[in-house]
PDB file with one MODEL, atoms N, CA, C and O in Angstrom:
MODEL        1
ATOM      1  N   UNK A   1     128.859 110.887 -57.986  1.00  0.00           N
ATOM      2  CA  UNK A   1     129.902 110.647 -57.007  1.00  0.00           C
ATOM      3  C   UNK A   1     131.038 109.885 -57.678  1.00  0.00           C
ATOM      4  O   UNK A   1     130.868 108.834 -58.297  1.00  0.00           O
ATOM      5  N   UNK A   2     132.518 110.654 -57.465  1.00  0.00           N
ATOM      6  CA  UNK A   2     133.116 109.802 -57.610  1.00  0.00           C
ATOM      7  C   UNK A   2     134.038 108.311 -57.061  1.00  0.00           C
ATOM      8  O   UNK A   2     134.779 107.515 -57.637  1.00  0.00           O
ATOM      9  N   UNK A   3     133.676 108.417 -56.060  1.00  0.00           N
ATOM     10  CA  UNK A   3     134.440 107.558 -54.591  1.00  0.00           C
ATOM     11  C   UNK A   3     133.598 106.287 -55.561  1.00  0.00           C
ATOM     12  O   UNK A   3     132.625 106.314 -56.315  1.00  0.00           O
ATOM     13  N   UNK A   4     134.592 105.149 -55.064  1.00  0.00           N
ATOM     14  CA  UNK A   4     134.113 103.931 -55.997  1.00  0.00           C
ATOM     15  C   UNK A   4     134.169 103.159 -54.468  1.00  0.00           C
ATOM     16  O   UNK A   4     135.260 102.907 -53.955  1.00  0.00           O
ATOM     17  N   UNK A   5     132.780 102.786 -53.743  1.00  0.00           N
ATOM     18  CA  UNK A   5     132.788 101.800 -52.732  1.00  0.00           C
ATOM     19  C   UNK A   5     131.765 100.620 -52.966  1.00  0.00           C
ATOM     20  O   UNK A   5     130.603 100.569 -53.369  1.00  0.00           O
ATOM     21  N   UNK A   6     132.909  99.479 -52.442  1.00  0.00           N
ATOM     22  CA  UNK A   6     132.133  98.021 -53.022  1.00  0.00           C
ATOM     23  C   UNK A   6     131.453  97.194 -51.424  1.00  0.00           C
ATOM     24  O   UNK A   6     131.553  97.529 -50.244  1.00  0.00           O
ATOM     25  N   UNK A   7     130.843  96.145 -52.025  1.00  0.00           N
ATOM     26  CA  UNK A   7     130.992  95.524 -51.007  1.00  0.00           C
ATOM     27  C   UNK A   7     130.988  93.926 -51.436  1.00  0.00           C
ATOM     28  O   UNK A   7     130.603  93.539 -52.540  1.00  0.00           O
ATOM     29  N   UNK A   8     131.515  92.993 -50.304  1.00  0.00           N
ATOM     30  CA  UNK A   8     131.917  91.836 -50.964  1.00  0.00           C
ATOM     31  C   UNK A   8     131.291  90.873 -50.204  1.00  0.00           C
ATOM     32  O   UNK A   8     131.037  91.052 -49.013  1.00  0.00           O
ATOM     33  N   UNK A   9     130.934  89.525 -51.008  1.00  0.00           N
ATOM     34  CA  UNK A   9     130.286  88.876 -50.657  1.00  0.00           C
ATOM     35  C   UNK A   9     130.986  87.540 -51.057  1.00  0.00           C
ATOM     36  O   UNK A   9     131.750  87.674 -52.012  1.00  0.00           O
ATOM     37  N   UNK A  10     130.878  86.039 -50.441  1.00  0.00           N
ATOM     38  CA  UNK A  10     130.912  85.088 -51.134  1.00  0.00           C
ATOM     39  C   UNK A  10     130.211  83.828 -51.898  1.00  0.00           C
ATOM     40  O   UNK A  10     129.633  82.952 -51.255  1.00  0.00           O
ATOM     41  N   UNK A  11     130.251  83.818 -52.487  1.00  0.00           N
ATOM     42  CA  UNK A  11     129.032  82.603 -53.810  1.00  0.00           C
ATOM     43  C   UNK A  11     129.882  81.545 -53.972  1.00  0.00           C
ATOM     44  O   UNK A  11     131.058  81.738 -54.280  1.00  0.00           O
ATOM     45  N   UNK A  12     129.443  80.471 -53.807  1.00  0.00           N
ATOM     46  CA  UNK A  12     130.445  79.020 -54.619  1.00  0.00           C
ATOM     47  C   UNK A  12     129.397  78.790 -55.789  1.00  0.00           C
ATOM     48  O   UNK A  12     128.253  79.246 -55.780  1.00  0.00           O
ATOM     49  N   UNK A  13     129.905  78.084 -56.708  1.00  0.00           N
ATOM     50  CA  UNK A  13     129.515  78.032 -57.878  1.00  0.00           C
ATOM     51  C   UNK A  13     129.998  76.391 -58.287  1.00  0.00           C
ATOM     52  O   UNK A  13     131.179  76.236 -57.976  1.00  0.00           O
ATOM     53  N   UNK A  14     129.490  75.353 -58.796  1.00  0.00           N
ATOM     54  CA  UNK A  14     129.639  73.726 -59.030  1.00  0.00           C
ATOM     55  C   UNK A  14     128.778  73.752 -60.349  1.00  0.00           C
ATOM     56  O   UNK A  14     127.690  74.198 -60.715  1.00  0.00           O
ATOM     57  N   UNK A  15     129.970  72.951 -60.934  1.00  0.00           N
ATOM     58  CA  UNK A  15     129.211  71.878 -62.524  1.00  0.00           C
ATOM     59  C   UNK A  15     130.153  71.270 -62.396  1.00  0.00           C
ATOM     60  O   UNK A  15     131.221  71.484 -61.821  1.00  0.00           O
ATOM     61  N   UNK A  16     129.511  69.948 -63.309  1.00  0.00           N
ATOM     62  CA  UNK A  16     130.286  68.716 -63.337  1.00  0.00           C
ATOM     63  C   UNK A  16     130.807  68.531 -64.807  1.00  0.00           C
ATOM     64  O   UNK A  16     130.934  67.413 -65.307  1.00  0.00           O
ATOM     65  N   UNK A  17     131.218  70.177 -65.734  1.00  0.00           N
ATOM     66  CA  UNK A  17     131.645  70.068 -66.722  1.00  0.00           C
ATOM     67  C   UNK A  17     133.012  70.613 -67.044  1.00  0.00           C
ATOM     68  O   UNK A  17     133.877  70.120 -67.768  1.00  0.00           O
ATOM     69  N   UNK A  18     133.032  72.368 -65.965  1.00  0.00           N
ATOM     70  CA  UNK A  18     134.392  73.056 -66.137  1.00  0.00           C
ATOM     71  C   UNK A  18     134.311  73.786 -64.828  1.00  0.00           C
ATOM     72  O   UNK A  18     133.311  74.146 -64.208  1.00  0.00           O
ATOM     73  N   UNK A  19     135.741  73.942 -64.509  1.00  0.00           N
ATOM     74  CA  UNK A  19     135.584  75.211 -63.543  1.00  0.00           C
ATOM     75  C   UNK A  19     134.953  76.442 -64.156  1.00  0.00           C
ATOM     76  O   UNK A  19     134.419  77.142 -63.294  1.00  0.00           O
ATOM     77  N   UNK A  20     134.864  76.871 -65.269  1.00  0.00           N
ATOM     78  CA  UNK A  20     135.251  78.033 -66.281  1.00  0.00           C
ATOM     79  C   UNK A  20     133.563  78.102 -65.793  1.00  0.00           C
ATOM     80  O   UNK A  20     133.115  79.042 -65.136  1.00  0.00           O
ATOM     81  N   UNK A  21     132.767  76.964 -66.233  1.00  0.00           N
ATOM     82  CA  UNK A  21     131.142  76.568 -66.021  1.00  0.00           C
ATOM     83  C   UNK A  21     130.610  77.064 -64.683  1.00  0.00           C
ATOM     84  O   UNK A  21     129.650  77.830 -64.596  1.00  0.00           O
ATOM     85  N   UNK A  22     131.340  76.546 -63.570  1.00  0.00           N
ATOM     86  CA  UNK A  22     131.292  76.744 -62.306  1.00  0.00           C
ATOM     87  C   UNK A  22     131.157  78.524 -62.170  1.00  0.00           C
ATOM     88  O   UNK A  22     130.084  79.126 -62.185  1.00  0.00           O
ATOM     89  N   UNK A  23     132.254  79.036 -62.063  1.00  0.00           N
ATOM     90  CA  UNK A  23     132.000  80.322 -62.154  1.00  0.00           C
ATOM     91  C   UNK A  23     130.947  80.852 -62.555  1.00  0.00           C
ATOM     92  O   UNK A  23     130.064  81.281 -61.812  1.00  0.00           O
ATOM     93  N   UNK A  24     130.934  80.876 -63.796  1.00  0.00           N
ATOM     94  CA  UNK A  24     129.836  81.385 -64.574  1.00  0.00           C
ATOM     95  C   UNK A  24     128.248  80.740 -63.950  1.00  0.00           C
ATOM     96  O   UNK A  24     127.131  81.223 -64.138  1.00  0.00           O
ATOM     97  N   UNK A  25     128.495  79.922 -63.432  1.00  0.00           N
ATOM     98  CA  UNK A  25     126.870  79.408 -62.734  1.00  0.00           C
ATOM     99  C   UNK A  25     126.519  80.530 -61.342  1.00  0.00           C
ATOM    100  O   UNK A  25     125.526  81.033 -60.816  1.00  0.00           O
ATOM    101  N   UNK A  26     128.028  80.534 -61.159  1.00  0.00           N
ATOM    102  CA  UNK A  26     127.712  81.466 -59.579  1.00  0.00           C
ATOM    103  C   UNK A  26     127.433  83.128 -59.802  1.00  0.00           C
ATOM    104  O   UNK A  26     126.425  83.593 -59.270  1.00  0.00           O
ATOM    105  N   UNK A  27     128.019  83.721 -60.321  1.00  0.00           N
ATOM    106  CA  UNK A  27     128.289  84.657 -61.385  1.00  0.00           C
ATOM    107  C   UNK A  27     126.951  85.131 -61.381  1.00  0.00           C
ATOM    108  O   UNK A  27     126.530  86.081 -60.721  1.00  0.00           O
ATOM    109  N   UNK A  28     126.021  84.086 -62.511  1.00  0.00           N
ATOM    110  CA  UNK A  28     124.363  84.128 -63.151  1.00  0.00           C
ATOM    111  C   UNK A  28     123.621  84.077 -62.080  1.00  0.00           C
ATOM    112  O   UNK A  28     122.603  84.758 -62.205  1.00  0.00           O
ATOM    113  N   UNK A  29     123.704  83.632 -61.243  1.00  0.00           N
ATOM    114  CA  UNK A  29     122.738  83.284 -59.930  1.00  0.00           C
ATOM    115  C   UNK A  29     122.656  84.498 -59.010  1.00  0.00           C
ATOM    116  O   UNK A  29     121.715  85.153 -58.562  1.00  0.00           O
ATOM    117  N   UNK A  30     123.991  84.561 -58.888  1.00  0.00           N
ATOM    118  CA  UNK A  30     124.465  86.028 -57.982  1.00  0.00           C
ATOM    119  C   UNK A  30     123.592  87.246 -58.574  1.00  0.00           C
ATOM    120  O   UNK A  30     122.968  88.015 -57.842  1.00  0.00           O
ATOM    121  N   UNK A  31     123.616  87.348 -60.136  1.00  0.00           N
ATOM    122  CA  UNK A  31     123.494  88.473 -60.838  1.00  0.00           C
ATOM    123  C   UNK A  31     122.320  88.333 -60.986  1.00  0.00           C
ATOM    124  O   UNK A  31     121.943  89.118 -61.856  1.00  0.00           O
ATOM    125  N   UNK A  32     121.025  87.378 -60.358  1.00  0.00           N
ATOM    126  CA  UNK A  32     119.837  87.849 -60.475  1.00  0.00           C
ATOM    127  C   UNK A  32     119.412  88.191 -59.205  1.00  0.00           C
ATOM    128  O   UNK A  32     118.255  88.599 -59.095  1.00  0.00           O
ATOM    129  N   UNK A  33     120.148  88.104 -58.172  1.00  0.00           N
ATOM    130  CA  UNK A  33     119.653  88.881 -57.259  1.00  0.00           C
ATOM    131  C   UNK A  33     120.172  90.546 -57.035  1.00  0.00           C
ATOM    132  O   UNK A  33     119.579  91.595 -56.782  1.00  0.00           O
ATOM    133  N   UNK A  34     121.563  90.176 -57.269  1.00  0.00           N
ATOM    134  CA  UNK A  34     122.423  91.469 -56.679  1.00  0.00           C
ATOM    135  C   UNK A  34     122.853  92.595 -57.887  1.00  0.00           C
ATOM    136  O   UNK A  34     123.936  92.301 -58.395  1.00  0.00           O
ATOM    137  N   UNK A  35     122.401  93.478 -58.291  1.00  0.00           N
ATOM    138  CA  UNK A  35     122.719  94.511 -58.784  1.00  0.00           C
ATOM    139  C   UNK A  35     124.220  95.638 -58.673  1.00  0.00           C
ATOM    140  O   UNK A  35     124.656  96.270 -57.711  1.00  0.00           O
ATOM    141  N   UNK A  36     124.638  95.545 -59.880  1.00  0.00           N
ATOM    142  CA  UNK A  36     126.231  96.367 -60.156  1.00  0.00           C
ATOM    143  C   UNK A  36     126.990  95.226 -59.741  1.00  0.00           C
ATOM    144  O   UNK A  36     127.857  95.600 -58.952  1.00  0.00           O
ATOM    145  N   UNK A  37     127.029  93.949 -59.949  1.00  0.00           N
ATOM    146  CA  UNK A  37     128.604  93.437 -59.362  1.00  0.00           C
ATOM    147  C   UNK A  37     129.001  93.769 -60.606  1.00  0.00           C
ATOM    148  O   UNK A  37     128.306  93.708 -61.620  1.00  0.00           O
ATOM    149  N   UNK A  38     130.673  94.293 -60.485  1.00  0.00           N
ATOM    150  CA  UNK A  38     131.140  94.243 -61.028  1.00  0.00           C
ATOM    151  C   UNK A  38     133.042  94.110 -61.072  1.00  0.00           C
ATOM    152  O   UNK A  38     133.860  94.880 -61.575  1.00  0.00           O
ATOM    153  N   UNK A  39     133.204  93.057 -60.468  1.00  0.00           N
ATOM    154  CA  UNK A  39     134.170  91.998 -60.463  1.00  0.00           C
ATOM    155  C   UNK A  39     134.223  90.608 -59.199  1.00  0.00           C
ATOM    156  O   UNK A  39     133.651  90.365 -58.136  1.00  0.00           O
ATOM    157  N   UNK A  40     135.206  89.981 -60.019  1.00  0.00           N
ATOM    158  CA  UNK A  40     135.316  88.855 -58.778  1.00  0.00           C
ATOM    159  C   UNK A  40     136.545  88.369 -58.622  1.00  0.00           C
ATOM    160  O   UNK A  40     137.261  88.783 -59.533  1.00  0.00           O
ATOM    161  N   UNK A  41     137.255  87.503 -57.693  1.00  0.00           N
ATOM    162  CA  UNK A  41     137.996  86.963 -57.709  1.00  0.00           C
ATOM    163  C   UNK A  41     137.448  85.242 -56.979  1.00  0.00           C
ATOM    164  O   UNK A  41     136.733  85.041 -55.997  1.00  0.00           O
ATOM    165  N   UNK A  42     138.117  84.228 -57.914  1.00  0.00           N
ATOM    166  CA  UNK A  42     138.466  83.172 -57.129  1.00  0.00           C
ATOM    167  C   UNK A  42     139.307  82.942 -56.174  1.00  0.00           C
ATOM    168  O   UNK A  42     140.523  83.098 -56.287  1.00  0.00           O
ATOM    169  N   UNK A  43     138.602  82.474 -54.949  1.00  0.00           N
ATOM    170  CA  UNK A  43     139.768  82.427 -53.932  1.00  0.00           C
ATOM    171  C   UNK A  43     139.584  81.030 -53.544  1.00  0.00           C
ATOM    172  O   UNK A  43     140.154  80.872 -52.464  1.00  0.00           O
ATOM    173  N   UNK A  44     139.006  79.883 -53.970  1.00  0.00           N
ATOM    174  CA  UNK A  44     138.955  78.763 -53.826  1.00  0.00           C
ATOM    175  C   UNK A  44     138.435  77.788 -54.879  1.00  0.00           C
ATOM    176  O   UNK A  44     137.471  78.052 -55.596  1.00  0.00           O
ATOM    177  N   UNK A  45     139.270  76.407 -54.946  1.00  0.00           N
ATOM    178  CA  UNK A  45     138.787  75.664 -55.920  1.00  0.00           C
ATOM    179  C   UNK A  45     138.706  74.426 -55.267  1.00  0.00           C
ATOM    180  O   UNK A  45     139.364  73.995 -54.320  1.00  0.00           O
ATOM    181  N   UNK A  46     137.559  73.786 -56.089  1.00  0.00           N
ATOM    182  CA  UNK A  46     137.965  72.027 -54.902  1.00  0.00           C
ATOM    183  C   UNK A  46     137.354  71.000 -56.464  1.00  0.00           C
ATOM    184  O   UNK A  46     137.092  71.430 -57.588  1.00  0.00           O
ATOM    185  N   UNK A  47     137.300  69.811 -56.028  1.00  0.00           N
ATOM    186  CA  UNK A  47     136.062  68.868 -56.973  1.00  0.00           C
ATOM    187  C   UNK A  47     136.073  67.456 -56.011  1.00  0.00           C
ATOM    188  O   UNK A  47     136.740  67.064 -55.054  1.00  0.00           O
ATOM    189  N   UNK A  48     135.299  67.092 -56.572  1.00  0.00           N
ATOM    190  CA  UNK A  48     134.550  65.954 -56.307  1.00  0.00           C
ATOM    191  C   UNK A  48     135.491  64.535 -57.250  1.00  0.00           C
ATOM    192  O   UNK A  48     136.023  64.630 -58.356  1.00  0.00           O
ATOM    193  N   UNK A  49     135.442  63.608 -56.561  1.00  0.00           N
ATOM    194  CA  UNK A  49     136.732  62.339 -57.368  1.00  0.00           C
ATOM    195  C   UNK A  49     135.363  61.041 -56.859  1.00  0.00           C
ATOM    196  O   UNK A  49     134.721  60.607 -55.903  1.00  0.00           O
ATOM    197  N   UNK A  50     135.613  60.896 -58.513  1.00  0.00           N
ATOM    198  CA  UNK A  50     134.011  59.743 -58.376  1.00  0.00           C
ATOM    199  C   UNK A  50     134.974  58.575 -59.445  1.00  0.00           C
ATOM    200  O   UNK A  50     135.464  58.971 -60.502  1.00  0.00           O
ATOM    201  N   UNK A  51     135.116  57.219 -58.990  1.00  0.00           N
ATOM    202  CA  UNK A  51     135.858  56.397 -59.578  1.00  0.00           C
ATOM    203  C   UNK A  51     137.137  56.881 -60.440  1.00  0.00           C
ATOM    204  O   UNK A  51     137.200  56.646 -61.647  1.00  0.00           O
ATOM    205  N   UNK A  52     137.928  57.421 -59.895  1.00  0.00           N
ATOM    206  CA  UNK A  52     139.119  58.033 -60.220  1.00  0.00           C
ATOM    207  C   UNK A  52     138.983  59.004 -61.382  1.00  0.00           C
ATOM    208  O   UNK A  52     140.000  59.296 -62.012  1.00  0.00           O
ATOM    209  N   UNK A  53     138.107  59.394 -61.632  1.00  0.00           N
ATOM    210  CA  UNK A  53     137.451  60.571 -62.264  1.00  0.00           C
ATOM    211  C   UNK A  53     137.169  61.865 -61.671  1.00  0.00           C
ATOM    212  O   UNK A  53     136.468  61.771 -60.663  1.00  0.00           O
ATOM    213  N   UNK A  54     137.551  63.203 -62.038  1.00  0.00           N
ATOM    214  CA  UNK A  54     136.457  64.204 -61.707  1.00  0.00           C
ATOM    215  C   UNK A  54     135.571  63.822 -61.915  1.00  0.00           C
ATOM    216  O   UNK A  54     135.399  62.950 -62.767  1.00  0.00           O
ATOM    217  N   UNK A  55     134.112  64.645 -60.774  1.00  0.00           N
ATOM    218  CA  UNK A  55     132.871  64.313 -61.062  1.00  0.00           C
ATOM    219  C   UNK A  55     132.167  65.611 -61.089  1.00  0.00           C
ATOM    220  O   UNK A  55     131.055  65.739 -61.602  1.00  0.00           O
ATOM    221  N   UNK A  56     132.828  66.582 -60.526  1.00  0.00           N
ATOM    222  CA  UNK A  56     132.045  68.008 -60.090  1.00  0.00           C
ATOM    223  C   UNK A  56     133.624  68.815 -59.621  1.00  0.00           C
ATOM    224  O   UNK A  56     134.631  68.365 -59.074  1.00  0.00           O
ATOM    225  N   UNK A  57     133.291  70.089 -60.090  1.00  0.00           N
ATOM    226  CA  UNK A  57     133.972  71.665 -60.187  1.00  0.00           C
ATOM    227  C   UNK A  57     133.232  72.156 -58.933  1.00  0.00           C
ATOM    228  O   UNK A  57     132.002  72.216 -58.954  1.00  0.00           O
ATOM    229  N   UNK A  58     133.902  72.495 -57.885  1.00  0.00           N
ATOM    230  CA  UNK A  58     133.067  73.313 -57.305  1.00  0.00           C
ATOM    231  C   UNK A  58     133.997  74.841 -56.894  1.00  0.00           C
ATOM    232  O   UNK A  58     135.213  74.670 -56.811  1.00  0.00           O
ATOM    233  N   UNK A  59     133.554  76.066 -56.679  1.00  0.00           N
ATOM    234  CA  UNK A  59     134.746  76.945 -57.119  1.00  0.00           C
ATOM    235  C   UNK A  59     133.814  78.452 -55.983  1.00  0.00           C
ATOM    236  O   UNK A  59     132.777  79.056 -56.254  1.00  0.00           O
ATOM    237  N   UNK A  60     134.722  78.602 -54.775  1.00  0.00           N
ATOM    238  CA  UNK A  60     134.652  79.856 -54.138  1.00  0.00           C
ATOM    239  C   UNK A  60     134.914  81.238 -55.044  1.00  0.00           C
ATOM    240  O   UNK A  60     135.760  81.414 -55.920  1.00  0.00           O
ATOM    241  N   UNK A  61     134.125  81.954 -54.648  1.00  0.00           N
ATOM    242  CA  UNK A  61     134.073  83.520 -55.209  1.00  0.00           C
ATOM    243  C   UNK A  61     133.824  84.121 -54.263  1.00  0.00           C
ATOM    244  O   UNK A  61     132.994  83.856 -53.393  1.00  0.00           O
ATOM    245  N   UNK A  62     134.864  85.409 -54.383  1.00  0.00           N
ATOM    246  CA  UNK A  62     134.714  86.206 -53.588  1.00  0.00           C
ATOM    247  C   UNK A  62     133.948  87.708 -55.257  1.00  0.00           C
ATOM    248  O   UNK A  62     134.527  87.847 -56.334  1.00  0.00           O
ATOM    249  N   UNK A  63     132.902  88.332 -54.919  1.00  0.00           N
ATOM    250  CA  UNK A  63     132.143  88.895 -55.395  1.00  0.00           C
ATOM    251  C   UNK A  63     131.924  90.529 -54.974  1.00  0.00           C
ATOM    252  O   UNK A  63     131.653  90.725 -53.789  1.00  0.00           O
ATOM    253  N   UNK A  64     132.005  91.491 -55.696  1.00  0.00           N
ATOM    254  CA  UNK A  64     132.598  93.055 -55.956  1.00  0.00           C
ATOM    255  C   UNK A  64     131.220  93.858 -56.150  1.00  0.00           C
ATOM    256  O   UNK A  64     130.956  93.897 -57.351  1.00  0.00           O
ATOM    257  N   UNK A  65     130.399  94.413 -55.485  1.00  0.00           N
ATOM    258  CA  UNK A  65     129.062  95.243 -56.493  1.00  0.00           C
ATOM    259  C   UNK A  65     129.167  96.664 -55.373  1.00  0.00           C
ATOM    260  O   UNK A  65     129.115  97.024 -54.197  1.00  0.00           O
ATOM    261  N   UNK A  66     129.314  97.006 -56.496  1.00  0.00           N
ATOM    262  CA  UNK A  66     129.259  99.021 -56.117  1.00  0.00           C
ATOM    263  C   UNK A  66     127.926  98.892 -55.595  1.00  0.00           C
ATOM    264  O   UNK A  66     127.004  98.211 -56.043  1.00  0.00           O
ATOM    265  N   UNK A  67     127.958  99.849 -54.302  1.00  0.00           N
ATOM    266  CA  UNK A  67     127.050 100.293 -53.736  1.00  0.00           C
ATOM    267  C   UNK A  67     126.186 101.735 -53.921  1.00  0.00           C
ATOM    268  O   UNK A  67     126.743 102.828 -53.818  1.00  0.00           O
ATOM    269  N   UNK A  68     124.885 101.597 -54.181  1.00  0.00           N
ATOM    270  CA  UNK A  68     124.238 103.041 -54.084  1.00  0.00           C
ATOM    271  C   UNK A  68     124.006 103.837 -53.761  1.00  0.00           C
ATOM    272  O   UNK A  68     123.384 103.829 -52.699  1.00  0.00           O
ATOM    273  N   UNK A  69     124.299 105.094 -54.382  1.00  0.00           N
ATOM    274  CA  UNK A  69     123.519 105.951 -53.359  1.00  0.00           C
ATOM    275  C   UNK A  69     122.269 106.256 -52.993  1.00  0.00           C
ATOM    276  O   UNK A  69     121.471 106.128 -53.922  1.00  0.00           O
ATOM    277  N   UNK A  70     121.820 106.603 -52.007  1.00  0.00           N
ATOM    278  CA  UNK A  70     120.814 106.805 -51.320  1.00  0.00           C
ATOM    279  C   UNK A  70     120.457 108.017 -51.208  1.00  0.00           C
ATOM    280  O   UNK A  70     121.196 108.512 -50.357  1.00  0.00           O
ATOM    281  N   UNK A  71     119.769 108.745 -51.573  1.00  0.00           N
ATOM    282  CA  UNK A  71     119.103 109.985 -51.913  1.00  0.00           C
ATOM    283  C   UNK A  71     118.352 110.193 -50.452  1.00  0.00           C
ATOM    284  O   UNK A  71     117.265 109.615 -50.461  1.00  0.00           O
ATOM    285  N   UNK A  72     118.629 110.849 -49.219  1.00  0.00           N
ATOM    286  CA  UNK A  72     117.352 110.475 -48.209  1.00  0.00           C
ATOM    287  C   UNK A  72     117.885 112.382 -47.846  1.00  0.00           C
ATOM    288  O   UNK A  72     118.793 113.107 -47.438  1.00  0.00           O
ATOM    289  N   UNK A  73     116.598 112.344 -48.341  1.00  0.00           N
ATOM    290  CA  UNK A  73     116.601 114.162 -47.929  1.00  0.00           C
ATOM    291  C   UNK A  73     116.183 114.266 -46.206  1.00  0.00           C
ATOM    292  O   UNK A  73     115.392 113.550 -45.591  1.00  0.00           O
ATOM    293  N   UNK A  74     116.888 115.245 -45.770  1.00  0.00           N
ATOM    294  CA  UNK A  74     116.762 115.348 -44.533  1.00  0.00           C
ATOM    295  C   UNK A  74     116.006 116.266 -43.897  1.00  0.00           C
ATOM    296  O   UNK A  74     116.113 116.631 -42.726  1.00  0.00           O
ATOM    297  N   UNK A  75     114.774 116.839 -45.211  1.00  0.00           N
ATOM    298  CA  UNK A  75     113.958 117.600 -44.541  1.00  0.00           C
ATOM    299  C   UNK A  75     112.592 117.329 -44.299  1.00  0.00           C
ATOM    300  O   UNK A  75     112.227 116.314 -44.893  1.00  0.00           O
ATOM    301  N   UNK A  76     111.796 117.828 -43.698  1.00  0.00           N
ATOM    302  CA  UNK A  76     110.283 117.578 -43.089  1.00  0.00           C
ATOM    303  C   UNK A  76     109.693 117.168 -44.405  1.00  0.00           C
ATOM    304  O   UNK A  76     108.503 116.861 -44.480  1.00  0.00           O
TER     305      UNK A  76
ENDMDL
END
């Protein structure tokens, strides 16, 4: 088939090292459950302010995985 249909989901993703980290945590987590994602966009960023410091990345994803087809024969 060629029709390319997705469906989208959202994951937040937190480390207290990078946003770049963050992603990639949500990303890995996502990708052991959900099969074919294949793209994302950030649509939110925030952190955490611990003695006038960042303390934590925490980072919305919106998440892309092609859907399968389903083979369901329709005979007896």
């Amino acid at each position: 088939m060629t029709d390319h249909v997705y469906r989208l989901i959202e994951v937040v993703g937190s480390s207290p090292s990078s946003v770049e980290d963050a992603i990639q945590s949500a990303i890995a987590k996502a990708s052991s459950t959900i099969r074919h994602i294949r793209w994302f966009e950030v649509i939110e960023t925030r952190g955490q302010v611990e003695n006038g410091k960042v303390a934590y990345y925490q980072v919305t994803l919106k998440v892309g995985f092609s859907l399968e087809d389903e083979h369901v024969s329709l005979r007896p």
